[in-house]
N, C-alpha and C positions, 0 to 999 in steps of 0.2 A: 504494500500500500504506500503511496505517495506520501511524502511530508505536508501536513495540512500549514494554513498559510490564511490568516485574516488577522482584521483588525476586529476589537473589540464591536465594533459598529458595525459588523455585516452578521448578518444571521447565519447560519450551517446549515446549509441548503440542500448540499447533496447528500446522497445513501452514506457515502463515507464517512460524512463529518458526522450522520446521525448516528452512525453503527458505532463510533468513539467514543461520542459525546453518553453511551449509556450501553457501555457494557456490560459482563458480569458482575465484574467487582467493582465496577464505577467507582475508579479511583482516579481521585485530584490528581493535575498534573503540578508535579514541583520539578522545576529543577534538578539536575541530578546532583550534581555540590550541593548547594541547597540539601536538599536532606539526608546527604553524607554526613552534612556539619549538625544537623539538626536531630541525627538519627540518637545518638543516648537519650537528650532529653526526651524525643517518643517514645521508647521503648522503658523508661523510667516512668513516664506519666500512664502508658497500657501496668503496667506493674503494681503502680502505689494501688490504679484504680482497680486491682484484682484482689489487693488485700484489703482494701476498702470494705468491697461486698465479701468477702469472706468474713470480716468481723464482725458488718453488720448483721450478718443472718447468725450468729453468733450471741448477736447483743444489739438489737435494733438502737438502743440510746448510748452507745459509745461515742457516735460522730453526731453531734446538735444536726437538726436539720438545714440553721443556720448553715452551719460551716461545710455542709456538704454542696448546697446551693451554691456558694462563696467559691467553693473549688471546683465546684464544673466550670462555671463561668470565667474563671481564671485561666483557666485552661483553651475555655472554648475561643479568648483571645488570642490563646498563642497558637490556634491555629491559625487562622485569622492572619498573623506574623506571616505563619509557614508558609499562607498559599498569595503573601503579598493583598490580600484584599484589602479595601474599605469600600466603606455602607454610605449611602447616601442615604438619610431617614428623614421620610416626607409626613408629616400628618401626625408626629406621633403622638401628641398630646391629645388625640383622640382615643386612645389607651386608659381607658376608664380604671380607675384605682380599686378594683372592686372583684369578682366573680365575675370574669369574660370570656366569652368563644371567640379565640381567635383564628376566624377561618379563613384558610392561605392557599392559594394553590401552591405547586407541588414540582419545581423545577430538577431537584437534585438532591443528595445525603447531605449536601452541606447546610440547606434548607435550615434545620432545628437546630444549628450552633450559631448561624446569624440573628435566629431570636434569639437565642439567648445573651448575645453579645448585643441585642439592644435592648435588651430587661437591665433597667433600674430600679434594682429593690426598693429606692428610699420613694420611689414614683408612680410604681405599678407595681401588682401582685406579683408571686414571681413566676413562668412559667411552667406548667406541665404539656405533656405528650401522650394522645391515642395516638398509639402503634403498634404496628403487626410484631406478634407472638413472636415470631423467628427470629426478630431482633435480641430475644432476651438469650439464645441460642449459636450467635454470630460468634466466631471468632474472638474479636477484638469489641463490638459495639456490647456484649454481653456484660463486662465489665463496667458497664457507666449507664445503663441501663434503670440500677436499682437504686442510684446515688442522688436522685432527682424522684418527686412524684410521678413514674410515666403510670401508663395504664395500655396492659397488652391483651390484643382483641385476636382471636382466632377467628376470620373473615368465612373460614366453612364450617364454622360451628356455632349455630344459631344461640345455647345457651352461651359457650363461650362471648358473640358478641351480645346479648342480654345484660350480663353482671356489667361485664367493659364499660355499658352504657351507663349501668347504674353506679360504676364505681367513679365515672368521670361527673359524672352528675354532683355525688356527694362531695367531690373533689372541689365543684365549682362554687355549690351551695352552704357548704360548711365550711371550708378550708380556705374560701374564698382565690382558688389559685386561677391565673390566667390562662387558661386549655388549649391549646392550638392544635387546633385539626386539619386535615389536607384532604379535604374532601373528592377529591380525583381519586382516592386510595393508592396511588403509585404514580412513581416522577413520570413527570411528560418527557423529561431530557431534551425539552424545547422551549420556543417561547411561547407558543400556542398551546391555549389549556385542555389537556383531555377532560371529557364529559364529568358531571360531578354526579357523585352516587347519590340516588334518589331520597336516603333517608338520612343524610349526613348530620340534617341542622337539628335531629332531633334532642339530643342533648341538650342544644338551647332551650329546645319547649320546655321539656320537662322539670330542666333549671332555672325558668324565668329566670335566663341571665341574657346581655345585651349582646349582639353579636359585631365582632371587626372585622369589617374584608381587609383580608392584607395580599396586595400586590406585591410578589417577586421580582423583578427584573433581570432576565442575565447570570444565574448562577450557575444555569444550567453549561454555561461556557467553563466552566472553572476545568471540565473533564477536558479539553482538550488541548493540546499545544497552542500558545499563543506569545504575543510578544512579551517583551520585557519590559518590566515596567509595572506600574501599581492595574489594579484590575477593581472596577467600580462596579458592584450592586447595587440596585435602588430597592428600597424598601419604602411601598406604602400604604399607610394606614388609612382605612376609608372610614365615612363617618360613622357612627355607634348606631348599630337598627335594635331601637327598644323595644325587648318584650310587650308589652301591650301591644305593640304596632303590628304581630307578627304570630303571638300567642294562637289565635283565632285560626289562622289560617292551614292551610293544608300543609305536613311536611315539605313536601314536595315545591309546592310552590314557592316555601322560605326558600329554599335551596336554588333554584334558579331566581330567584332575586340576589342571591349572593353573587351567584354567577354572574351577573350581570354587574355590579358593583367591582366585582375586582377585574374584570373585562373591561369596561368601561375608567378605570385609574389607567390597568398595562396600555392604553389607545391615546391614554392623553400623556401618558411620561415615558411613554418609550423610548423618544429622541430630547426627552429636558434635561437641557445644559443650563447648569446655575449659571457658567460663567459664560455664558455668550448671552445670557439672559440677565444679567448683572444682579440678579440676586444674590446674597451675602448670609451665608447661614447666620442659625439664631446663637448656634454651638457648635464648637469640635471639640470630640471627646479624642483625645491622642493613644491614652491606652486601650481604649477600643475599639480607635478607628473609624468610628460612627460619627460623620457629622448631619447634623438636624438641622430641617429647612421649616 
């Protein structure tokens, strides 16, 4: 196969770049120096976080929930470092401090560490995760899996997705944590959003909690070769659709109202430059790379 060859600003258009861009192991492309130099501290931080979840099923209150939160995120920056990215974060003060469905479509595995590298504890709840079962079963993801509230749903097992539901519910209604679901069930590895599953926004109903479209942009390129040089995601927040306004209504129909909402942001910032547009963000966060418009 040919050496692939774009700038961040053209899409991956043909078979190739799609067959790349979502492989098996849809792994980031780094540099090969790059994570030569980088390679102890990976293999230290896959490590700590193996003995992490071994003590906690051991002794669930040895590690505060606090400080387990505190070290994903830590960490989730120094990926962040690894693969050169920063975030462009649009909207976000629309991130309700409360119990939220944050629903996102679904570009790539890197998806769930860019939330979390724009969760500000002191600001918003702090994020959890519906996700497939096999993740807790992965290799490497198995490890960091338990160290955060996720919630694992086996997708062909109706009881299995039941509890999931109920457990992310309680998640959102007591715990008050900010949920992020990817209601496509699986990365599109484009920029174009595959269909959203018909029963996704249920968990908002049943948790009278407010739902966020959140637009991706762009991560789905992280899989393939690209130039040198820093690499921009846009992250954005759409406005809060309030229970009452959506309670009523048919599952189904909440769900292609999301759809349309975070379709409707990826149409209008796909091509937004702050800087040719002279906009000046509000913040840049240095250690996480997140600046806020």
């Amino acid at each position: 196969m040919a050496k692939l060859k774009y700038t961040q600003e053209e899409d991956l258009k043909t078979p190739e770049e799609f067959i790349e861009a979502k492989t098996k192991k849809e792994t980031a492309y780094v540099r090969k120096g790059k994570f030569i130099l980088n390679f102890y501290n990976i293999w230290r931080t896959i490590r700590k976080a193996k003995k992490i979840t071994k003590k906690i099923k051991l002794d669930p209150n040895l590690y505060s929930e606090e400080w387990r939160y505190n070290w994903v995120k830590k960490k989730s920056k120094k990926v962040l470092q690894l693969l050169n990215v920063y975030v462009d974060v649009i909207g976000v003060e629309n991130w309700l401090d409360r119990g939220v469905i944050l629903a996102s479509n679904h570009q790539s595995n890197i998806d769930p560490i860019l939330m979390l590298a724009v969760n500000d504890f002191s600001k918003q709840q702090p994020v959890s995760f519906l996700a497939k079962k096999e993740l807790w079963t992965q290799k490497i993801f198995k490890h960091f899996m338990n160290l955060i509230d996720n919630v694992p749903m086996d997708r062909n097992n109706p009881r299995s997705v039941y509890n999931a539901v109920k457990e992310a519910k309680d998640l959102v209604t007591e715990y008050k944590r900010s949920l992020v679901i990817f209601p496509e069930g699986t990365r599109s590895a484009k920029q174009e959003m595959n269909e959203f599953q018909p029963a996704s926004m249920k968990i908002a109903q049943m948790a009278y909690a407010p739902i966020i479209p959140i637009t991706i942009i762009d991560s789905y390129k992280l899989f393939v070769k690209r130039p040198k040089g820093q690499f921009r995601i846009k992250i954005i927040f759409g406005k809060p659709m309030m229970p009452e306004k959506f309670i009523s209504l048919k599952t189904e129909m909440v769900t292609r109202n999301v759809f349309k909402e975070i379709k409707k942001n990826m149409d209008k910032y796909i091509d937004w430059d702050p800087k040719k547009l002279g906009i000046k963000p509000k913040l840049v966060n240095k250690k996480t790379r997140c600046t806020y418009y």
